[in-house]
C-alpha positions as a Python dict, from the first residue, in 0.01 Angstrom:
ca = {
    (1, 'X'): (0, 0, 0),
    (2, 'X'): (106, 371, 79),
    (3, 'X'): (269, 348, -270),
    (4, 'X'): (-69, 231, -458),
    (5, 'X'): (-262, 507, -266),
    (6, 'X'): (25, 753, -449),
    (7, 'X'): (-19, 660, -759),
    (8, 'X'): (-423, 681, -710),
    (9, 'X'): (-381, 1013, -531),
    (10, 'X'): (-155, 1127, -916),
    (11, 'X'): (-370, 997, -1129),
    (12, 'X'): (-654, 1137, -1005),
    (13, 'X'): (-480, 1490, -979),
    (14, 'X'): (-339, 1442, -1328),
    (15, 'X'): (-698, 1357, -1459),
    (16, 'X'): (-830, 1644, -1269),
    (17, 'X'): (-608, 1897, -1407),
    (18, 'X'): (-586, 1711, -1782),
    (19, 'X'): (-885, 1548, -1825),
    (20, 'X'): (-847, 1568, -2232),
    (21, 'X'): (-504, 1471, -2231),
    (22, 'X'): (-600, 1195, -2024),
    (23, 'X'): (-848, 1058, -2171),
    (24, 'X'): (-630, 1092, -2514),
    (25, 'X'): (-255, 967, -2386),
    (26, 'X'): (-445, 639, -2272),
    (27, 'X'): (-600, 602, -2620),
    (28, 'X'): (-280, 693, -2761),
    (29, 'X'): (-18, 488, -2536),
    (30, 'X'): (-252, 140, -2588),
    (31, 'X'): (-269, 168, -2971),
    (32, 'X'): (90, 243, -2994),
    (33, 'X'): (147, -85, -2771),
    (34, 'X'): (-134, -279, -2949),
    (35, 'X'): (81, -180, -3283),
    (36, 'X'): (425, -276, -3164),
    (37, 'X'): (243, -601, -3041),
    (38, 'X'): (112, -691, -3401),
    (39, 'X'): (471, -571, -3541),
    (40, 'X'): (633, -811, -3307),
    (41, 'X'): (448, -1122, -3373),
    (42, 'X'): (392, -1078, -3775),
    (43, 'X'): (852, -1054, -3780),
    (44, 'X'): (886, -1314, -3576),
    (45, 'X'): (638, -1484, -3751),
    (46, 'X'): (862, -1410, -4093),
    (47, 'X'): (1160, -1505, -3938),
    (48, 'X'): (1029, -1858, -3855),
    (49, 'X'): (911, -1875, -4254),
    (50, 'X'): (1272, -1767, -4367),
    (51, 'X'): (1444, -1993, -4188),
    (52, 'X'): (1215, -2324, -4272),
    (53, 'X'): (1165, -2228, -4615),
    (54, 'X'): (1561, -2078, -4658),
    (55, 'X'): (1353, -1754, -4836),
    (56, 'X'): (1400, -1382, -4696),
    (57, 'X'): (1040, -1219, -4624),
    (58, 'X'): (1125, -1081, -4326),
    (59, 'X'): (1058, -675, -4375),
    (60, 'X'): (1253, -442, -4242),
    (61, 'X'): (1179, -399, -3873),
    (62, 'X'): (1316, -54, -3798),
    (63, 'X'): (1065, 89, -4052),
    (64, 'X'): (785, -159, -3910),
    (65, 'X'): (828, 8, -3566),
    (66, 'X'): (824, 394, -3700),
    (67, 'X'): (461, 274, -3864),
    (68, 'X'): (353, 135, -3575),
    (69, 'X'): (398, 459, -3354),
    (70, 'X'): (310, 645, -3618),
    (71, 'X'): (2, 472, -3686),
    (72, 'X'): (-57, 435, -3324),
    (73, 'X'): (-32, 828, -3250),
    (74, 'X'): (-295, 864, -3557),
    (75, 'X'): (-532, 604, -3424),
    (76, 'X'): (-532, 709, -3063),
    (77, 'X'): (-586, 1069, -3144),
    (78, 'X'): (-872, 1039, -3355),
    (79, 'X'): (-1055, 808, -3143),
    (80, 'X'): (-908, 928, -2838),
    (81, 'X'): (-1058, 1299, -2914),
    (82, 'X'): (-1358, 1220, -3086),
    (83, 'X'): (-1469, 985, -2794),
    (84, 'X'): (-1401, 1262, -2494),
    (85, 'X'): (-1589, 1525, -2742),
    (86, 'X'): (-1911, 1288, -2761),
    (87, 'X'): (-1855, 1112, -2430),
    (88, 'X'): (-1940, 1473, -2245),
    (89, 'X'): (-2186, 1621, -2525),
    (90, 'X'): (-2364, 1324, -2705),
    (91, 'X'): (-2322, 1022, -2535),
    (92, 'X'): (-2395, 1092, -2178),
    (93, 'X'): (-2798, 1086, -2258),
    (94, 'X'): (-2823, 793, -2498),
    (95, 'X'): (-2878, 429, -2444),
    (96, 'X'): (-2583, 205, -2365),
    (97, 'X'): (-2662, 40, -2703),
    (98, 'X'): (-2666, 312, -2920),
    (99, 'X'): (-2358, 421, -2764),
    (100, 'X'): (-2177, 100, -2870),
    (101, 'X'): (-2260, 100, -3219),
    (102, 'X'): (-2153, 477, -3265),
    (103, 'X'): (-1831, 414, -3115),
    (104, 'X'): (-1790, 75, -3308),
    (105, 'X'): (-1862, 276, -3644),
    (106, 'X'): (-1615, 633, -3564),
    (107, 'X'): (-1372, 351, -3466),
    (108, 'X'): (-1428, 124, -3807),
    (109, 'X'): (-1427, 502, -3974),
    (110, 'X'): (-1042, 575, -3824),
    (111, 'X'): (-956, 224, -3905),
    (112, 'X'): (-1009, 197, -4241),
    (113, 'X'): (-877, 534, -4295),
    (114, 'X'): (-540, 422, -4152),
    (115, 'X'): (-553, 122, -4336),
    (116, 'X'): (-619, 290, -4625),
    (117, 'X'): (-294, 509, -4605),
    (118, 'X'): (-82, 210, -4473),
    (119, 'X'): (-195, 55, -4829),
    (120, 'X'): (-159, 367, -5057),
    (121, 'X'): (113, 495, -4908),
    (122, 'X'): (361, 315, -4700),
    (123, 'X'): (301, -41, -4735),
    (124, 'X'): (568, -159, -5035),
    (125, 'X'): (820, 58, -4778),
    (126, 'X'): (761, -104, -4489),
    (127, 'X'): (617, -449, -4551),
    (128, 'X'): (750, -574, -4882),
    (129, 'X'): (1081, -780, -4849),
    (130, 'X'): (1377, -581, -4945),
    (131, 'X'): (1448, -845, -5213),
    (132, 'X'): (1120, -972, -5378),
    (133, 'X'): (1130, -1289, -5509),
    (134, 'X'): (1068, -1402, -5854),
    (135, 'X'): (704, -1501, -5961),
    (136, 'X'): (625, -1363, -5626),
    (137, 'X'): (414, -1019, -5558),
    (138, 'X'): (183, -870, -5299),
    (139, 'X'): (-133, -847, -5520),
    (140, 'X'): (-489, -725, -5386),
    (141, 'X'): (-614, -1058, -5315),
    (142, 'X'): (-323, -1054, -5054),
    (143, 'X'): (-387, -711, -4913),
    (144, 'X'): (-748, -866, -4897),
    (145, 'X'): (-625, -1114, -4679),
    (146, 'X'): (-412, -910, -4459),
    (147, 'X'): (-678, -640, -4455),
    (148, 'X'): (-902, -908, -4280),
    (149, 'X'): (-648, -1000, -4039),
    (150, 'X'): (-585, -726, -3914),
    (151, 'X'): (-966, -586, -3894),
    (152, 'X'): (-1029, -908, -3651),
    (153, 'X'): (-682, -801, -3464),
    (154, 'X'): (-819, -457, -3408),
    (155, 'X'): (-1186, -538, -3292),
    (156, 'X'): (-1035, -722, -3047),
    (157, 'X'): (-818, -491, -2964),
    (158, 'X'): (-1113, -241, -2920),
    (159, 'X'): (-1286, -453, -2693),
    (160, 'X'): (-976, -449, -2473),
    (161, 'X'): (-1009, -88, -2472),
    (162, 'X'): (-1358, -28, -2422),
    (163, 'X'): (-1249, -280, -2097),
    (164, 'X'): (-1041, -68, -1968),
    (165, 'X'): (-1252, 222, -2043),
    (166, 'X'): (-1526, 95, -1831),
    (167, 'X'): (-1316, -3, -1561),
    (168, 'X'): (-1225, 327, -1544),
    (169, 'X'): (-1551, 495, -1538),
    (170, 'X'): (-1669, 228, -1278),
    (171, 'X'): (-1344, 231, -1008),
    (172, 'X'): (-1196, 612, -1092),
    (173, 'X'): (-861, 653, -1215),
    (174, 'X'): (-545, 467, -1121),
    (175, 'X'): (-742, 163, -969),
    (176, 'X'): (-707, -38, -1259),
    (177, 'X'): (-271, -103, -1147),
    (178, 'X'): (-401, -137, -771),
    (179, 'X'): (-656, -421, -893),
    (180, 'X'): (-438, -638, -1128),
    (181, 'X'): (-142, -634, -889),
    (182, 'X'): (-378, -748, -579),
    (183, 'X'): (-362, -473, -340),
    (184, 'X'): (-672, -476, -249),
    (185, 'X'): (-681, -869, -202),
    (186, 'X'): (-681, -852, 174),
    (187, 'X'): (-781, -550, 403),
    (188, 'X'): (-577, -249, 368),
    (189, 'X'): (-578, 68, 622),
    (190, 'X'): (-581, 394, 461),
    (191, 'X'): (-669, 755, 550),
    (192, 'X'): (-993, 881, 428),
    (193, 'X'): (-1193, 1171, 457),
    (194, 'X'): (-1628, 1069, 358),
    (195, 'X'): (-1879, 1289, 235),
    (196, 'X'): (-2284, 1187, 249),
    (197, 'X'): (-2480, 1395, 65),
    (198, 'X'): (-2828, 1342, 80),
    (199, 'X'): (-3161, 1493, -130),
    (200, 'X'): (-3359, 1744, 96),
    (201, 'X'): (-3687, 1661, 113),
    (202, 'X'): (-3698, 1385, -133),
    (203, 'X'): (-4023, 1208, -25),
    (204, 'X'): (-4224, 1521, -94),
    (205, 'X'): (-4043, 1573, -449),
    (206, 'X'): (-4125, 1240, -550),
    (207, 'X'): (-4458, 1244, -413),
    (208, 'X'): (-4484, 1584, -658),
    (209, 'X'): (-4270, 1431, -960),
    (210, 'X'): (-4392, 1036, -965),
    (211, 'X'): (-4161, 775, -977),
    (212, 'X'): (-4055, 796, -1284),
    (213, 'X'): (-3962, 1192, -1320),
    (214, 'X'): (-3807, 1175, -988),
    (215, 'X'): (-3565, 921, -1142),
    (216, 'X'): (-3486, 1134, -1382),
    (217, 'X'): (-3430, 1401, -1129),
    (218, 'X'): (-3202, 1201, -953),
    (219, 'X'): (-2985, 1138, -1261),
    (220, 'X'): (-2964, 1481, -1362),
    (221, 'X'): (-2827, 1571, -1034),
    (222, 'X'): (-2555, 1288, -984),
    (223, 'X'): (-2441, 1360, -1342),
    (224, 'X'): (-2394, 1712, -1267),
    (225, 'X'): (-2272, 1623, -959),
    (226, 'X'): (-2016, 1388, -1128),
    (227, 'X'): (-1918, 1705, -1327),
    (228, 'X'): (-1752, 1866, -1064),
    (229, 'X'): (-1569, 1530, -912),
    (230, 'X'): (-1235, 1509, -1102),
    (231, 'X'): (-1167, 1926, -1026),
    (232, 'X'): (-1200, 1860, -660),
    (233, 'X'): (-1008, 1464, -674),
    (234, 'X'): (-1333, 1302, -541),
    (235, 'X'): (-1409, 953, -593),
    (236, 'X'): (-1773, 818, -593),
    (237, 'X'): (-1781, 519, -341),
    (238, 'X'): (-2171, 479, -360),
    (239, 'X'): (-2494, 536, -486),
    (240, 'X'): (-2781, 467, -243),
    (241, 'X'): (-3122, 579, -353),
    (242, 'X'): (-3098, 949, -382),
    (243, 'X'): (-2793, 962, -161),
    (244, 'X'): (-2437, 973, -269),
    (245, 'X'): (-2106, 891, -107),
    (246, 'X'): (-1803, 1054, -206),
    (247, 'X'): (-1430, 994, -58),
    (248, 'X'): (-1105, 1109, -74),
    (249, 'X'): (-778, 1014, 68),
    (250, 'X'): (-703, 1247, 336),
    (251, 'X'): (-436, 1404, 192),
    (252, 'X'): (-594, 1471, -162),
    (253, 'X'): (-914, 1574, 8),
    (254, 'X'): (-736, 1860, 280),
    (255, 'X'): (-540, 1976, 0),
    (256, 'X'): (-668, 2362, -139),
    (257, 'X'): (-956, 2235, 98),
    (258, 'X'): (-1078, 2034, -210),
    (259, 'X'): (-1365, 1806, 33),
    (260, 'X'): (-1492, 2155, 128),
    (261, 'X'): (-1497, 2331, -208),
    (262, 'X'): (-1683, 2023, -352),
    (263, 'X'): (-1988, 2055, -163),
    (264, 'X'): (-2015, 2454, -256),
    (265, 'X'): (-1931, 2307, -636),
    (266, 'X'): (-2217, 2075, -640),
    (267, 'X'): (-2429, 2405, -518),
    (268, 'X'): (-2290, 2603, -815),
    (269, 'X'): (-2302, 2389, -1056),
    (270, 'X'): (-2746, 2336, -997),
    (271, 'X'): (-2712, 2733, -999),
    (272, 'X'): (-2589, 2720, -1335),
    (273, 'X'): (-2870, 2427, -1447),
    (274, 'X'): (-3152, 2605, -1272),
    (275, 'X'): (-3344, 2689, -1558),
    (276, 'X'): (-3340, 2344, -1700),
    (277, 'X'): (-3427, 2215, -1343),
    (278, 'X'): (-3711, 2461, -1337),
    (279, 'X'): (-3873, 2379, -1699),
    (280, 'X'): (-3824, 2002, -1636),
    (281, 'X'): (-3882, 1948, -1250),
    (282, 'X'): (-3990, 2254, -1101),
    (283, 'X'): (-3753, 2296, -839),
    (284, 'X'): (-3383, 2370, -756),
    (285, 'X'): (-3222, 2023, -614),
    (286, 'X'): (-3078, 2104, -288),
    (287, 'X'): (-2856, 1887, -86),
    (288, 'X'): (-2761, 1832, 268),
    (289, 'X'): (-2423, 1680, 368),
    (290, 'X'): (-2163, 1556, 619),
    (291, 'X'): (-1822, 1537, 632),
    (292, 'X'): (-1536, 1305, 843),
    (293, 'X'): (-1242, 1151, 760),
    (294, 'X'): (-1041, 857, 1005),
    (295, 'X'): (-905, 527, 966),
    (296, 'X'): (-1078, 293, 731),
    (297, 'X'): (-1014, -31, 568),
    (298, 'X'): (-1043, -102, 211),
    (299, 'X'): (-1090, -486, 49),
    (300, 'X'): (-1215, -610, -267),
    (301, 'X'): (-1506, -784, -230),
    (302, 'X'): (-1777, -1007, -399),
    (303, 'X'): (-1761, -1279, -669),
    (304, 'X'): (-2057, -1222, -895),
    (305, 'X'): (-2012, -850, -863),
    (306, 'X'): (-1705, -698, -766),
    (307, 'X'): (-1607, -379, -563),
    (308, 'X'): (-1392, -216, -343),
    (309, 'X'): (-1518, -168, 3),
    (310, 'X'): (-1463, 63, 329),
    (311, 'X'): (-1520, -26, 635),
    (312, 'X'): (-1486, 114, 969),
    (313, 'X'): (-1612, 356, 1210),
    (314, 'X'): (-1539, 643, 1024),
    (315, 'X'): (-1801, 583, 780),
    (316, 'X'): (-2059, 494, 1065),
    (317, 'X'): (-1976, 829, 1209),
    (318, 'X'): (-1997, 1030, 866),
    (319, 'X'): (-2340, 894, 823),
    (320, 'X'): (-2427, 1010, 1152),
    (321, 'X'): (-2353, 1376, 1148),
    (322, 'X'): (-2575, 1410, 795),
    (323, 'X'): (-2858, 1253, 948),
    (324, 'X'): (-2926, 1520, 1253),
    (325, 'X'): (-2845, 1795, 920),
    (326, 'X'): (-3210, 1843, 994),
    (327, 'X'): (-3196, 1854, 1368),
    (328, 'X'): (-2974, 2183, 1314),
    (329, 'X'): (-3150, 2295, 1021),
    (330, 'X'): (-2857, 2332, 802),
    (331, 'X'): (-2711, 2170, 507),
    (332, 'X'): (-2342, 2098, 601),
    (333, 'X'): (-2200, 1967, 924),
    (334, 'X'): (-1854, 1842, 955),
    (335, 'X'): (-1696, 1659, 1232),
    (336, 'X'): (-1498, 1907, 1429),
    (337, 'X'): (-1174, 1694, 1459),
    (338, 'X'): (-1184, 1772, 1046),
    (339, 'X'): (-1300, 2130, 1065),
    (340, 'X'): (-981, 2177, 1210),
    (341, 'X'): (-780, 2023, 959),
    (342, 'X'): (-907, 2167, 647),
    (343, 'X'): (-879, 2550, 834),
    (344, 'X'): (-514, 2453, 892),
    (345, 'X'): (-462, 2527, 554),
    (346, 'X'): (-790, 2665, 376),
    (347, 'X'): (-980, 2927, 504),
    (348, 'X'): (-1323, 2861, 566),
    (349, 'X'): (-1625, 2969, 766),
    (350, 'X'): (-1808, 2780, 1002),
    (351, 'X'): (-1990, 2770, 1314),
    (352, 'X'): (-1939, 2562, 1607),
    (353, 'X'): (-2261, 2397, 1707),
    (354, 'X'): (-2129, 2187, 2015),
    (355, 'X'): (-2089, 1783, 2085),
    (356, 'X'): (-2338, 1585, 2006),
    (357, 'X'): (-2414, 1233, 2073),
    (358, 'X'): (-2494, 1036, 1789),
    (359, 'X'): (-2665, 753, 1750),
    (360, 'X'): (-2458, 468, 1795),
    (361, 'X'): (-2166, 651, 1939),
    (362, 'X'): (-2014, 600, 2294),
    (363, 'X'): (-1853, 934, 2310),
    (364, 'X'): (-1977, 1248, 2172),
    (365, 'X'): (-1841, 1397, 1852),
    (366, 'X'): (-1797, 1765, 1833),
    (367, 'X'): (-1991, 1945, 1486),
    (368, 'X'): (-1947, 2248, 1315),
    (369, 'X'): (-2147, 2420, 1016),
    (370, 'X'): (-1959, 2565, 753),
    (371, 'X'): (-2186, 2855, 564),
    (372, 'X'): (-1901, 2967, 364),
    (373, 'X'): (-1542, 2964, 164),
    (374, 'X'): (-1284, 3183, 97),
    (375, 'X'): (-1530, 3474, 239),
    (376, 'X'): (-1850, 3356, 5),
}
C-alpha cells in the first residue's frame, strides 16, 4: 500500500506543478499506444493472409510503427491542448451535453485531418506491399473502406479516453493504477491530514439569494475553490451541502505547509472574484475551517455507485474542531497535535486557544487559530 500512496502522492505533485503537460502526455502516451495497438493487429492480421493465400501484403512494419508514433504525437497534441484550453475557459460553464458534442466534433476535426495526411502523404510508403501484385491496387473505394474502419476504431478509442478522463476528474490523479490493481479492495491504513470547510452563515445567504441563486453560489465557490487544489496537492473527498472536505496524505499535506496555505488560497482566490461575487450575489463567500490529520482507513465501497472511503476517528475529530469555529469566533482552528507539525517546517502564526472537549470525545483535544502565513 505505502507504494500506491507514492505514486498518488507523484502524480498529484507532478499534476500540480505540470498541469498542461499532464493533461497533454496522457493524451499523447494513449494515442501513441492506441496506434501501435491498431499497427499490431492489422500485420498480424496480413501475416495470417500471406501465409493462407501464399501472397505477400504484409507492409513494412518498421515504417508502420514510425506512423503510428508519429501520428500518435500529432493526435494527442491537438486534442490533448485544445481540450485543457476549453476544459478551463469554455467548458467549465456549459452543459454536460454540449460539452460532449464539442469534444466529439474538435476530435472528428483532428481525425480526419490526420487521416487526411496518412492518405495524401504517407500511405503508398507505409501501407502498400513492397511488391504489388498484378491486377491488384489500393483504389479509393478501398481507402473508403479502411477510412471507415478505422473511424469506428477511433470512436471507440475516444470513449476509452473520455473514461479515463472522467475517472480522473472524479478520483484525482494516480487513483486510476490504485483502483484496477485492487488496493483499495479491503481496508487500508494510511496517514491523512482532513480539512472541513464550511459556508459562514449560509442559512441567512440563502434565505437572501433563494434556492436557486444560492446554488449557484455554491458552485462558483467550489469551482474556484477547485482552482487552487492541484497547487497545494489537495484531494476533494466530499461534497456535503455547502461544505467541502479536502485531504491530503500527511506527508504531501505538511510539505511547504501546503494544508495551511490552501485555506489562505481559497481566501485569495474569492479576493480576486470579488467583483463578480458582488454583481452576481452580493456578498464575498467566506469560509470557516478545521484542520487534523491521524490514522484513517481507506476502502472502496458501494456497488451501484462506487467510491473510496475514510474512516476513523480522525475524521470524527476534524469535524469537531470546525463546528465550535463559531464558539471562538474565528475561521480556522487546527488540532494542536498538527499545529505542531506543520510549524516544524513552515512558519506560521497562530494562537493557542486551550483544550477543549468536543462533542463525542473522551479526552480533550488541544486547538489553535492560525491568523496568518509566512508573516501575512
Amino acid at each position: 500500500m505505502k507504494g500506491a500512496i507514492k505514486y498518488t502522492m507523484l502524480a498529484h505533485r507532478y499534476t500540480a506543478r505540470y498541469p498542461l503537460l499532464t493533461y497533454v502526455g496522457t493524451q499523447v502516451n494513449f494515442w501513441v499506444i492506441t496506434n501501435l495497438v491498431l499497427v499490431a493487429v492489422l500485420h498480424l492480421e496480413a501475416i495470417v493472409i500471406s501465409g493462407v493465400f501464399n501472397i505477400s501484403v504484409a507492409g513494412r512494419l518498421g515504417p508502420m510503427v514510425a506512423a503510428a508514433v508519429l501520428f500518435g504525437l500529432i493526435h494527442g497534441l491537438a486534442l490533448g491542448i485544445t481540450g485543457y484550453k476549453l476544459d478551463h475557459k469554455i467548458f467549465r460553464n456549459l452543459p454536460l451535453g454540449t460539452i460532449v458534442i464539442l469534444k466529439t466534433l474538435i476530435s472528428l476535426v483532428v481525425l480526419l485531418t490526420v487521416l487526411a495526411l496518412l492518405k495524401y502523404v504517407l500511405f503508398a510508403f507505409i501501407v502498400t506491399p513492397p511488391k504489388q501484385l498484378p491486377g491488384v491496387s489500393f483504389d479509393d473505394q478501398a481507402y473508403s473502406y479502411t477510412f471507415l474502419l478505422l473511424m469506428i476504431y477511433y470512436f471507440f478509442m475516444t470513449l476509452v479516453i473520455s473514461f479515463i478522463n472522467q475517472v480522473n476528474k472524479r478520483y484525482g490523479p494516480g487513483i486510476v493504477i490504485p483502483l484496477l490493481l485492487g488496493q483499495y479492495r479491503t481496508p487500508k491504513e494510511e496517514q491523512r491530514i482532513f480539512m472541513f470547510m464550511d459556508l459562514k452563515s449560509s442559512t441567512a445567504t440563502a434565505e437572501r439569494l433563494g434556492h436557486l441563486k444560492y446554488s449557484s453560489f455554491i458552485r462558483d465557490c467550489f469551482s474556484d475553490i477547485n482552482d487552487v487544489l492541484y497547487p497545494h496537492a489537495a484531494q476533494v473527498y466530499q461534497y456535503v451541502g455547502d461544505e467541502i472536505v479536502v485531504t491530503w496524505a500527511e506527508e504531501e499535506g505538511l510539505k511547504e505547509g501546503y494544508c495551511v496555505r490552501f485555506f489562505f488560497a481559497c481566501k485569495m482566490q474569492f479576493e480576486k472574484r470579488a467583483e463578480y461575487y458582488r454583481d452576481n450575489y452580493g456578498s464575498l463567500p467566506e469560509f470557516k475551517a478545521s484542520l487534523h490529520s491521524g490514522p484513517v482507513t481507506a476502502v472502496e465501497i458501494g456497488e451501484v455507485k462506487r467510491e473510496i472511503a475514510y474512516h476513523g476517528d480522525t475524521l470524527n475529530t476534524a469535524a469537531r474542531i470546525q463546528s465550535v469555529c463559531n464558539d471562538f469566533q474565528r475561521s480556522f482552528l487546527v488540532s494542536e497535535e498538527l499545529f505542531n507539525k506543520v510549524t516544524s517546517r513552515f512558519r506560521a502564526t497562530g494562537e493557542r486557544l486551550g483544550t477543549v472537549l468536543l462533542k463525542g470525545k473522551a479526552s480533550k483535544v488541544g486547538i489553535v487559530s492560525i491568523d496568518s502565513i509566512d508573516g501575512k
